[in-house]
C-alpha positions, 0 to 999 in steps of 0.5 A: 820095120827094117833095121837101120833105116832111120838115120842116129840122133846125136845129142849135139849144141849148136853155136851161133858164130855170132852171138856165142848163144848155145842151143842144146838139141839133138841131130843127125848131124855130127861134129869132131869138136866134142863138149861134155855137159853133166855127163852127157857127150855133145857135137858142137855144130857152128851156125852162122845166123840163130833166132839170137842174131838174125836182124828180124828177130832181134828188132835190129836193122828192119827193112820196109818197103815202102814202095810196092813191088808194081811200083818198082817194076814200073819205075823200071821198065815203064819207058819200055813198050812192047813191038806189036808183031805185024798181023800176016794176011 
């Protein structure tokens, strides 16, 4: 196997901006920001949506559809009929 070819696995925590819930994982993607945790160097990573913050896995803020997309499309564009090219010869 060829050296160097597969990417560093750092130990890193991502954070969710929102919520402030820290994840423990590990990555190829790094970070200035450091934070030591029983000994152990982790990159702290920001993230903007986590499963602790996304509305559909905190139950929160749920959209149901209660019209069908065929239905939609035909509330929009029903009135719209299609010009039938003249037929040549």
């Amino acid at each position: 196997m060829k050296k160097d070819l597969h990417p560093k696995y750092n130990p890193v925590i991502f954070i969710d901006m929102t919520t402030g819930t820290r994840f423990v994982s590990r990555s190829t993607k790094t970070s200035e920001r450091k934070e030591i945790i029983d000994g152990v160097e982790y990159s702290l990573i920001s993230i903007g949506v986590t499963s602790s913050s996304h509305p559909f896995y905190t139950g929160q803020n749920q959209f149901v559809d209660t019209e069908g997309r065929i239905d939609k499309f035909q509330k929009r564009f029903g009135a719209v009929r299609r010009v039938l090219k003249p037929k040549v010869g």
